[in-house]
LODO-622939 format. One record per residue: x, y, z of N, C-alpha, C in turn. Coordinates in Angstrom, 3 decimals. Atoms other than C-alpha are relative to their C-alpha. Layout:
N
{n_c1=X n_c2=Y n_c3=Z ca_c1=X ca_c2=Y ca_c3=Z c_c1=X c_c2=Y c_c3=Z}
...
end
This chain:
76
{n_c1=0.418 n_c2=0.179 n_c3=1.376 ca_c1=-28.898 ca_c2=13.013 ca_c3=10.741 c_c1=-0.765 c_c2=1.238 c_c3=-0.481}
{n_c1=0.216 n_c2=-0.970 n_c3=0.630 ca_c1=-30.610 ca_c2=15.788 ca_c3=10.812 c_c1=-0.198 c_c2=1.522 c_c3=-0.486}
{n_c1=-0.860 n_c2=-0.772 n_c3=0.205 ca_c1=-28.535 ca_c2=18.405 ca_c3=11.218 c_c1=0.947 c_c2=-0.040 c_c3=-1.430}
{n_c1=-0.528 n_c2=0.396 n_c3=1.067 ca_c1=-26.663 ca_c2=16.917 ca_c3=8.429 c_c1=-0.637 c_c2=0.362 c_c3=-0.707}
{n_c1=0.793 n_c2=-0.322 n_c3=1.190 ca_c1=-29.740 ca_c2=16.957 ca_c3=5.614 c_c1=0.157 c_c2=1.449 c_c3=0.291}
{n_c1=0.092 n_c2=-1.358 n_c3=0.104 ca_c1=-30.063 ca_c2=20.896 ca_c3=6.820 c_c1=1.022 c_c2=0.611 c_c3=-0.524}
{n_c1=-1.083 n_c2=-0.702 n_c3=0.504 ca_c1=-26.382 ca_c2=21.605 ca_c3=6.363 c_c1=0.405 c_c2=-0.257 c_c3=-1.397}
{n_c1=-0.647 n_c2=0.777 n_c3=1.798 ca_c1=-26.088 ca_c2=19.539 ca_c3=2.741 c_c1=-1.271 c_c2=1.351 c_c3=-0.832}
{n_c1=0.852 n_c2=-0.997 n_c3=0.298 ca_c1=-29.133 ca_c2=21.974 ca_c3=2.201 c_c1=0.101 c_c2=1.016 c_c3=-0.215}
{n_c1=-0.409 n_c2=-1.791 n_c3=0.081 ca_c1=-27.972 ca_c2=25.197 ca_c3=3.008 c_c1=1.276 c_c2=0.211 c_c3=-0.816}
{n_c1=-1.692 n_c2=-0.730 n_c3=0.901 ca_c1=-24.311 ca_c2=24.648 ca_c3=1.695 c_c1=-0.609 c_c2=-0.135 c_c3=-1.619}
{n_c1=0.525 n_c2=0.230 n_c3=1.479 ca_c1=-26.272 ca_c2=23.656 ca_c3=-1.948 c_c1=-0.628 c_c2=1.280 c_c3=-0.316}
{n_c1=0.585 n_c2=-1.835 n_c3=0.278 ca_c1=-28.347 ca_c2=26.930 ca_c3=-1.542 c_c1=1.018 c_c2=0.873 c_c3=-0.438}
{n_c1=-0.926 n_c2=-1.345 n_c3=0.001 ca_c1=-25.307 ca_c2=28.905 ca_c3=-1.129 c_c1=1.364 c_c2=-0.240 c_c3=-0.640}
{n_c1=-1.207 n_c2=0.192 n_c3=0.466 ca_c1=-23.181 ca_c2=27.316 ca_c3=-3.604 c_c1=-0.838 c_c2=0.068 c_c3=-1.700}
{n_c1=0.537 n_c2=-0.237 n_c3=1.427 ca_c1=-25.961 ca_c2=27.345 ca_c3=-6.774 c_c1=-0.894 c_c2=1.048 c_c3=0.497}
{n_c1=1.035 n_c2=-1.398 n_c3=0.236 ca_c1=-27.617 ca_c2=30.533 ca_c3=-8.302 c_c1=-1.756 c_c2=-0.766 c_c3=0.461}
{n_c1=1.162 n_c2=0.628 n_c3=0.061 ca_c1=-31.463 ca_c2=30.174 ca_c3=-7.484 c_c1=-0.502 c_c2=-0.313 c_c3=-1.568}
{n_c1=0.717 n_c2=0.287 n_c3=1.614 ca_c1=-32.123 ca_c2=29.967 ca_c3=-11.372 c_c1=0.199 c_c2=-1.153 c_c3=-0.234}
{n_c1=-0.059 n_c2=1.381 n_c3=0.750 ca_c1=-31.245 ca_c2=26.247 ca_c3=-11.244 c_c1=-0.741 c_c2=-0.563 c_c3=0.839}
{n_c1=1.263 n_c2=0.891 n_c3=-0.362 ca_c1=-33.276 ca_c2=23.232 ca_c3=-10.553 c_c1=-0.437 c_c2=0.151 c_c3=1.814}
{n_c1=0.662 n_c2=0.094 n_c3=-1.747 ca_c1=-34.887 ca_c2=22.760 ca_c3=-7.162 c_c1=0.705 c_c2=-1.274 c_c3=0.651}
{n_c1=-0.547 n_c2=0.565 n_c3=-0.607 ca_c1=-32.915 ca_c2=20.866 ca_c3=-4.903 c_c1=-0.598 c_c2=-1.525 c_c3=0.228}
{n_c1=0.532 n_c2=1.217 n_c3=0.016 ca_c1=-33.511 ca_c2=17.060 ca_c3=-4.511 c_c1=0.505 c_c2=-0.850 c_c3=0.456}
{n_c1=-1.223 n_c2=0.716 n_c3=-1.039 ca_c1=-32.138 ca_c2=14.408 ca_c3=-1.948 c_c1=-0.897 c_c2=-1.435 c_c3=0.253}
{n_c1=0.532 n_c2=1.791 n_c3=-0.685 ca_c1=-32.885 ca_c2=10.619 ca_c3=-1.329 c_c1=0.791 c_c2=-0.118 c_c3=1.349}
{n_c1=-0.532 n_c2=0.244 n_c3=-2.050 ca_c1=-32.385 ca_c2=9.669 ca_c3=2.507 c_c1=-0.557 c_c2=-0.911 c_c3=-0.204}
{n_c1=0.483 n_c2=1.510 n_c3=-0.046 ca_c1=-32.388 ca_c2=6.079 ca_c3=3.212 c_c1=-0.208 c_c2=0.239 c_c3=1.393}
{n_c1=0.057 n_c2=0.256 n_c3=-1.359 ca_c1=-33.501 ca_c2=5.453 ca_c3=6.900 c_c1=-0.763 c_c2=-0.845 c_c3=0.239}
{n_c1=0.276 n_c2=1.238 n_c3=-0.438 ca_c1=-34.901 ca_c2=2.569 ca_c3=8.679 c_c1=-1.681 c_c2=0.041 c_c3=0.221}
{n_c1=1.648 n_c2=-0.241 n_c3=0.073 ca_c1=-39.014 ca_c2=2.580 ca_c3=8.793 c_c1=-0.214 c_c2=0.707 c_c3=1.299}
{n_c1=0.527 n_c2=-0.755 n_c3=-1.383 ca_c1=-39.400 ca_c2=3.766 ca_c3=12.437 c_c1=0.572 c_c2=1.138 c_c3=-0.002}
{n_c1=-0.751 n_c2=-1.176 n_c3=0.175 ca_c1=-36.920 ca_c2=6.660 ca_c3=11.341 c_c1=-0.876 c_c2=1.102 c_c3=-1.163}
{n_c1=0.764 n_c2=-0.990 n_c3=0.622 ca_c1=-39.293 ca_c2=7.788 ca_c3=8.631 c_c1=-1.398 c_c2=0.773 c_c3=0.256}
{n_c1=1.276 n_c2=-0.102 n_c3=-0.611 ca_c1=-42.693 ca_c2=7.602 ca_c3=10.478 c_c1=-0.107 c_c2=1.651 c_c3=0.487}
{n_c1=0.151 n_c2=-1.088 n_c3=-0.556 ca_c1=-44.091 ca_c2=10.325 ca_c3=12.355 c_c1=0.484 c_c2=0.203 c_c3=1.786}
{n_c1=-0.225 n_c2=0.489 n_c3=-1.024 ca_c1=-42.670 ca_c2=10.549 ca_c3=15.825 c_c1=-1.049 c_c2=0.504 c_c3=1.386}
{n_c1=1.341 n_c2=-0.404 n_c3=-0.870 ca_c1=-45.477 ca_c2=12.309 ca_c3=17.271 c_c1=-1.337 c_c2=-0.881 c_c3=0.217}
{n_c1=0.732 n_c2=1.684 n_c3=-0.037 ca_c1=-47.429 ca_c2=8.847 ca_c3=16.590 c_c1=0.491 c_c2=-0.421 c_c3=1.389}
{n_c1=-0.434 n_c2=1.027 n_c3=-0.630 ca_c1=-45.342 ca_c2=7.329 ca_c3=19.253 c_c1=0.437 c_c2=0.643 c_c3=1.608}
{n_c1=-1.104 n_c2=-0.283 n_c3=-1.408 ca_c1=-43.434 ca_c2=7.478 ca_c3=23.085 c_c1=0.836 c_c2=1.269 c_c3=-0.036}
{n_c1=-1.487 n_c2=-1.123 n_c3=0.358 ca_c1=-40.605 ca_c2=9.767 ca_c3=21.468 c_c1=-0.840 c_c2=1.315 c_c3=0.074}
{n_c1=0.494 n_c2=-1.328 n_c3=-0.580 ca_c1=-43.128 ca_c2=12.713 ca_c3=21.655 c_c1=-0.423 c_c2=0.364 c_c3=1.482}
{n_c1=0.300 n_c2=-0.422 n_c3=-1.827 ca_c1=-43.764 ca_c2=12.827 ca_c3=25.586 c_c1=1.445 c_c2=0.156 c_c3=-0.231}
{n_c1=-1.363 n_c2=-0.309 n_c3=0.047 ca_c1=-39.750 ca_c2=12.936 ca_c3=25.107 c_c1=0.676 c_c2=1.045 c_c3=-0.142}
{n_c1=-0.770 n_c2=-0.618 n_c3=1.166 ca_c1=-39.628 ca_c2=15.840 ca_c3=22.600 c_c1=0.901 c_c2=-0.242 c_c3=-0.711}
{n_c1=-1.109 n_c2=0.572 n_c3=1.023 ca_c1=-37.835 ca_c2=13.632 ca_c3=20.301 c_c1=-0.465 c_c2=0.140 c_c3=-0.914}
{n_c1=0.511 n_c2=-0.448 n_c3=1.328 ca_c1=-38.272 ca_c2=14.427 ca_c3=16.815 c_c1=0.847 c_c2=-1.534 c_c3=-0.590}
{n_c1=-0.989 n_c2=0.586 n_c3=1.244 ca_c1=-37.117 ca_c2=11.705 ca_c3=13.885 c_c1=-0.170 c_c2=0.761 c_c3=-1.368}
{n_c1=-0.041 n_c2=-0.224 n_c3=1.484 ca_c1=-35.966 ca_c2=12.036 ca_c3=10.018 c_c1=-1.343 c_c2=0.480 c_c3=-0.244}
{n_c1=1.451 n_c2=0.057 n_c3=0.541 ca_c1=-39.380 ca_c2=11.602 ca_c3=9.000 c_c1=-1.067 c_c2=1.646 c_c3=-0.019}
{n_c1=1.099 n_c2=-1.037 n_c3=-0.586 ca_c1=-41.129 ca_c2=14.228 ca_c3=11.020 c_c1=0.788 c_c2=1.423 c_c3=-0.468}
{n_c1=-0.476 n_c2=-1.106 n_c3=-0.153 ca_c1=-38.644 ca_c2=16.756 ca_c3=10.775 c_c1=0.645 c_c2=0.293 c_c3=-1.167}
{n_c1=0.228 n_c2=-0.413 n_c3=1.378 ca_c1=-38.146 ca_c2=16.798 ca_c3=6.943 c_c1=-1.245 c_c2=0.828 c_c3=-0.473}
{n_c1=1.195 n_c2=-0.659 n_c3=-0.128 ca_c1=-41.947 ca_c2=17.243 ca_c3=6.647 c_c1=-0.024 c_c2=1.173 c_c3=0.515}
{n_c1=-0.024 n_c2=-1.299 n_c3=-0.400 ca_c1=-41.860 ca_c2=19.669 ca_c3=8.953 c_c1=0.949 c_c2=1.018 c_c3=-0.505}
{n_c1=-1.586 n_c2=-1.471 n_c3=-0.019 ca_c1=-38.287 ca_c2=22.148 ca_c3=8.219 c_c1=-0.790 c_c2=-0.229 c_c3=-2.032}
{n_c1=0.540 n_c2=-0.584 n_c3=1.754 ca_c1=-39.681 ca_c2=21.342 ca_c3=4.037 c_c1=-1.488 c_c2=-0.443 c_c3=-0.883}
{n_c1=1.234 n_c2=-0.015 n_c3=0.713 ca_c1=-43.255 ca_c2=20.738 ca_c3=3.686 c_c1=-0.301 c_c2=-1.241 c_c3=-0.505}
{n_c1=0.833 n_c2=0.834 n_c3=0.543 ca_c1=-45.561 ca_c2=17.885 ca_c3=3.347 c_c1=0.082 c_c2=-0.621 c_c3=-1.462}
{n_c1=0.110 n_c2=0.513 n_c3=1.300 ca_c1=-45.873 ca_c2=18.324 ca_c3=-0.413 c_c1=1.525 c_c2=-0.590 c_c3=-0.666}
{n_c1=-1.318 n_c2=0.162 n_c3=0.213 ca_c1=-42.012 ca_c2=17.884 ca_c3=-0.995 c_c1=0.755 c_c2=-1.167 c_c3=0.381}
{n_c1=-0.539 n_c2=1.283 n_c3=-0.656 ca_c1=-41.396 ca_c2=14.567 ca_c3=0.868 c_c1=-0.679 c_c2=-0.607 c_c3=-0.287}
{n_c1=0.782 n_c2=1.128 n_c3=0.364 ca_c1=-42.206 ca_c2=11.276 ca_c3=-0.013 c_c1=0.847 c_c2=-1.113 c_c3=0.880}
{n_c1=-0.420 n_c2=1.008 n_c3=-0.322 ca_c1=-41.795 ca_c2=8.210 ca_c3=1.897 c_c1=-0.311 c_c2=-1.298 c_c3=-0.454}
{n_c1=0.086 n_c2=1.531 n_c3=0.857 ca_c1=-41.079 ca_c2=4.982 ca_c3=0.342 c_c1=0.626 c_c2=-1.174 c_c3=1.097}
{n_c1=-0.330 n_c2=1.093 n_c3=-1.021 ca_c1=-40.829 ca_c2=1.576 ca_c3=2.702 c_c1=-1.128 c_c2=-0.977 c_c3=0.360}
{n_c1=0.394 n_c2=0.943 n_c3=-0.454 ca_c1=-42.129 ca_c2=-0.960 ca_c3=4.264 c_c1=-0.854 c_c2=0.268 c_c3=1.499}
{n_c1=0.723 n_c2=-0.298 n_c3=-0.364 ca_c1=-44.350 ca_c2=0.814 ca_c3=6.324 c_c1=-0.669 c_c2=-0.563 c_c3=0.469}
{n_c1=1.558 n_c2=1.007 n_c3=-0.061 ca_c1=-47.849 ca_c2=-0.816 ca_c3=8.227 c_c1=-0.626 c_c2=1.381 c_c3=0.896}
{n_c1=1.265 n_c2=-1.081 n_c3=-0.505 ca_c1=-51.218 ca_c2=1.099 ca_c3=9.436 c_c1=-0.010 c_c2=-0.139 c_c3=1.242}
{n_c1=-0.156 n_c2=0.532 n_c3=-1.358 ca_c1=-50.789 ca_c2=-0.320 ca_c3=13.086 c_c1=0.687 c_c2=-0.837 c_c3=0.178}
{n_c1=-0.521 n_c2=0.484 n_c3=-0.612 ca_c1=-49.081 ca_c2=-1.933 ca_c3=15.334 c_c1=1.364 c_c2=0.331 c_c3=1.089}
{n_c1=-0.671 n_c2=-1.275 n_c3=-0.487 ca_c1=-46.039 ca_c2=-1.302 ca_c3=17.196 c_c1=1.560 c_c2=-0.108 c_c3=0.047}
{n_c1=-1.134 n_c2=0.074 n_c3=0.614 ca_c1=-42.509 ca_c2=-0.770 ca_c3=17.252 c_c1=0.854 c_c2=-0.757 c_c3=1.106}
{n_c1=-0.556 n_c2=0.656 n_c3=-1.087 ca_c1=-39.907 ca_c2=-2.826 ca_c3=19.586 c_c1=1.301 c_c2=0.890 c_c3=0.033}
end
């Protein structure tokens, strides 16, 4: 998945002039896919998810996550 968002990314770069709007993408994924995965198990792994690795490859201010989210607990 997210190899995919990078490549829908780059081929959009290199198919519009930069003088048009700023690029913009909705990704649906499942709540434990948007989280942070460095919260959880999957980082002793070096597993990255969606979530983390949007943030990270395009910046904090640029991502928004919308879901069903909670402050604790844990995932099965």
């Amino acid at each position: 998945m997210c190899e995919t968002i990078n490549s829908l990314v780059m081929h959009y770069q290199s198919t519009h002039s930069s003088s048009e709007s700023q690029i913009k993408a909705v990704i649906w994924a499942h709540n434990s896919h948007i989280g942070d995965a460095l919260g959880t198990e999957h980082s002793e792994r070096n597993e990255c998810n969606v979530g983390q690795f949007v943030r990270q490859s395009y910046g904090r201010e640029y991502t928004f996550n919308i879901g069903f989210s909670t402050y604790e607990g844990t995932v099965i």
